[in-house]
C-alpha positions in Angstrom: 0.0 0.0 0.0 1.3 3.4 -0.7 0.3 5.3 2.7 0.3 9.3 2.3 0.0 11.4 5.3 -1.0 14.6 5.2 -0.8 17.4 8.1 -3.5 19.4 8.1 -2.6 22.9 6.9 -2.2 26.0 8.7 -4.9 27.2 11.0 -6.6 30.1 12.8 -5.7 30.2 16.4 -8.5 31.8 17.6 -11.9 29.3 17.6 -13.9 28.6 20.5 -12.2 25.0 21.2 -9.3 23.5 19.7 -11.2 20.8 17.5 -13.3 23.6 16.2 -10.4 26.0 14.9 -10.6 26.5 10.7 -7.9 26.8 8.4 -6.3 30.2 8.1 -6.4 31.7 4.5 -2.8 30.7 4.5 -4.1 27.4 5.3 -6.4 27.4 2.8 -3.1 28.2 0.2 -1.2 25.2 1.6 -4.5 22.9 1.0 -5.1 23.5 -2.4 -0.7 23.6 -3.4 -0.6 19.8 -1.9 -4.0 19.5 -4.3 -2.5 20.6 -7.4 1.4 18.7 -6.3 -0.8 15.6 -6.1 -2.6 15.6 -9.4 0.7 16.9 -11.4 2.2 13.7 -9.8 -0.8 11.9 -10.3 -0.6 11.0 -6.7 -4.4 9.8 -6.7 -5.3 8.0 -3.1 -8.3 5.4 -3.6 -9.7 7.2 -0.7 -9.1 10.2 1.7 -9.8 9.5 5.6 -9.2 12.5 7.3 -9.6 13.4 11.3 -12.7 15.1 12.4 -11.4 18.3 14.0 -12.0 21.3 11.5 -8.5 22.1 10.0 -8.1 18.7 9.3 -11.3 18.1 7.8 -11.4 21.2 6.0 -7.7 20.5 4.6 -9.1 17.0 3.8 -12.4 18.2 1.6 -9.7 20.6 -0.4 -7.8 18.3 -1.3 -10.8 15.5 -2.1 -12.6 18.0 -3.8 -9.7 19.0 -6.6 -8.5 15.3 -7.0 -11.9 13.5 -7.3 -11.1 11.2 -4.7 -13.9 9.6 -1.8 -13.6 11.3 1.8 -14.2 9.7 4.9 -14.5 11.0 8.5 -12.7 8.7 11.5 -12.7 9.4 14.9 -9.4 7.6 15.3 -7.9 10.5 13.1 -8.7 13.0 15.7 -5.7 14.1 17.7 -4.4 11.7 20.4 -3.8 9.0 17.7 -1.7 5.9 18.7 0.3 4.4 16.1 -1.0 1.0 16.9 -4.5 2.0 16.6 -4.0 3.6 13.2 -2.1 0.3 11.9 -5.2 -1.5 13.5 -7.9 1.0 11.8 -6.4 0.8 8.7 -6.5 -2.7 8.5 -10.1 -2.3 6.6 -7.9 -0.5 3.8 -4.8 -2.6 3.3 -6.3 -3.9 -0.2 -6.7 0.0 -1.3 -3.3 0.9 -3.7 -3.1 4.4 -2.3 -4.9 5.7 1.2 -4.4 9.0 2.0 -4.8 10.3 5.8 -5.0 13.5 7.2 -4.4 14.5 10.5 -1.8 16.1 13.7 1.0 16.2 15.3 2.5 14.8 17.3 0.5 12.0 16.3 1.9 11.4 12.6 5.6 12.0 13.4 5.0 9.1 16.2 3.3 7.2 13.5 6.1 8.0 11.1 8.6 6.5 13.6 6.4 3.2 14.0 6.2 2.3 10.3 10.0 3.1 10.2 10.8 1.4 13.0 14.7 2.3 13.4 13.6 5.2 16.2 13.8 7.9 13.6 12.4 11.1 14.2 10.7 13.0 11.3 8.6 16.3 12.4 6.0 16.8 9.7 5.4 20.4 9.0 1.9 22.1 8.8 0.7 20.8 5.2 3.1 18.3 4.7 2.8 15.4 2.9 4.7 11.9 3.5 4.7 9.0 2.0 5.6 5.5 2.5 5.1 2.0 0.8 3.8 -0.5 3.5 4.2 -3.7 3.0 2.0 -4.7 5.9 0.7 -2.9 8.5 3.0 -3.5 11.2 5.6 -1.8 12.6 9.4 -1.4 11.3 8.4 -2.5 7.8 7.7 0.5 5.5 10.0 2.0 3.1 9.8 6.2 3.3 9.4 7.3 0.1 9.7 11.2 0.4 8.8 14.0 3.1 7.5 17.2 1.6 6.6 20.6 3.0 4.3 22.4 1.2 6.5 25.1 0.3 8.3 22.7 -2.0 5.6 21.4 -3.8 
């Protein structure tokens, strides 16, 4: 499986709670960059599954919406996520060529560190995307492809 994660873009500080805070216009810029990078590398994910708080979700839809590509909303997404648990949740997807998630930090560099498993540190930047080839969906076994921010897209 190619595995892409995405970090949600850059978002507004000010929101009534820290799930409901939106992307910034900035944010916004990041999104639809990582959008147009994907479809001039014809990175094309069978499917999107994207945390529920708002910058992720909004950063999700952005980039679902310019590539054509199913979204899907999963509470294990939202921040707080355990590497295990995302390995175990996206068991349902391992037949899927390409799954794109979208989510936080610390949670994906943690992530990022399980699939690897040599204790390598990567900190994924706001709008980011990473990719890796997983062979299966345990730890220590995936290849890292590249690590992109989005101002080199």
């Amino acid at each position: 499986m190619d595995l892409y994660l995405l970090r949600h873009a850059n978002a507004d500080t000010k929101a009534e709670t820290d799930a409901a805070r939106p992307l910034s216009p900035k944010g916004v810029a990041q999104s639809e960059k990582v959008a147009r990078f994907c479809e001039a590398h014809q990175i094309l994910p069978t499917i999107i599954l994207t945390s529920p708080l708002v910058r992720a979700k909004q950063t999700a839809e952005i980039v679902a919406a310019h590539l054509q590509v199913k979204l899907e909303t999963v509470a294990w997404l939202a921040s707080g996520m355990q590497p295990e648990n995302a390995l175990r949740s996206l068991r349902p997807h391992e037949e899927s060529e390409r799954v794109m998630i979208v989510g936080h930090e610390p949670d994906f560099s943690e992530l990022a560190a399980h699939l690897l498993g040599d204790g390598t540190q990567l900190h994924l930047r706001k709008g980011s995307l990473t990719h890796f080839v997983v062979a299966e969906l345990t730890a220590g076994v995936a290849r890292l492809e590249f690590s992109l921010p989005p101002s080199l897209m």
